[in-house]
Each structure stands twice: as structure tokens, then as C-alpha cells.
C-alpha positions in Angstrom: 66.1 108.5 23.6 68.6 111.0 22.4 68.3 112.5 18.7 71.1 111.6 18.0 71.9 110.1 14.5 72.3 106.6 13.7 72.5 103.9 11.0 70.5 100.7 10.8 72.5 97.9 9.8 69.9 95.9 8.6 68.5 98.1 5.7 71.5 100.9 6.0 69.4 104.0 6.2 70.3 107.0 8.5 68.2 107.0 11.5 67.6 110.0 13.8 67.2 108.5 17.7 63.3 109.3 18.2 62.7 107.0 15.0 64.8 104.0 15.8 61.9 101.9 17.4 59.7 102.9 15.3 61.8 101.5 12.0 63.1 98.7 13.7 59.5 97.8 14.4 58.9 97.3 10.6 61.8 95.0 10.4 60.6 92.9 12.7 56.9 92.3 10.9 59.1 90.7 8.0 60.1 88.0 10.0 59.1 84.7 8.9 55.9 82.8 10.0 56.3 81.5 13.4 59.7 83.6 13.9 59.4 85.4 17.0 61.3 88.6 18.3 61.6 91.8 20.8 63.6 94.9 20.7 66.2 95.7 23.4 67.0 99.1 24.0 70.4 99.7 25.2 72.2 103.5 25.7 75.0 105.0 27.8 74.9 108.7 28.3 75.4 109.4 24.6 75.7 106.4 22.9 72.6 104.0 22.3 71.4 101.0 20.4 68.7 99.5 19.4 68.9 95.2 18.8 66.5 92.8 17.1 66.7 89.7 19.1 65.2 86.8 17.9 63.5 85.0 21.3 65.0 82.1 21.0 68.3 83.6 20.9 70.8 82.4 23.8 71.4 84.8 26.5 75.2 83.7 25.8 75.5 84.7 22.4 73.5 88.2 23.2 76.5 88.8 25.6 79.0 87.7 22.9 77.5 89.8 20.3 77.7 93.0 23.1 81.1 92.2 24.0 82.2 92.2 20.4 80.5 95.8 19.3 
């Protein structure tokens, strides 16, 4: 992943590319009990992201949320 800068939107610190998964990953450990999620990668030459979804999530509202970003 580019090192490019970014912002988590969860927690709002400033995020350099290489560390994204890596701080997104400690999100995800304070989930609740039973609360399952993955990390989806998504980038476009220059521009990336990095989403929490929760796997229960509806592969319809993943594409709504996309759509609107």
C-alpha cells in the first residue's frame, strides 16, 4: 500500500498508508463479545481505503456505503 497519508474516521488520527491495517486491527479487538468483523482493502492507483465490516453486514449496504464515499 501506498504511503500515502490518511485519516481514520473512527478515532481521527492521521494515518500514514503502511500503518492503516495495522491500526485498524486494534479497532476491531474492541468489538463487542460475539461481534464479528474483517478488513477490506480497497485502492485505485493513488487513492485507497481501508473498511471495518462487520460480517453480518449486507453485501447491499457495503455497495451503498461505496457508492456514497
Amino acid at each position: 500500500m501506498p504511503a500515502f497519508p490518511g485519516k481514520c474516521f473512527y478515532c481521527g488520527k492521521e494515518l500514514k498508508g503502511r500503518g492503516v491495517k495495522r491500526h485498524f486491527r486494534t479497532h476491531l479487538r474492541d468489538l463487542k463479545e460475539g461481534e464479528d468483523a474483517f478488513l477490506i482493502l480497497a485502492r485505485s492507483g493513488l487513492f485507497w481505503m481501508v473498511i471495518a465490516v462487520r460480517k453480518d453486514l449486507l453485501l447491499e449496504d457495503l455497495d451503498r456505503f461505496l457508492r456514497d464515499v
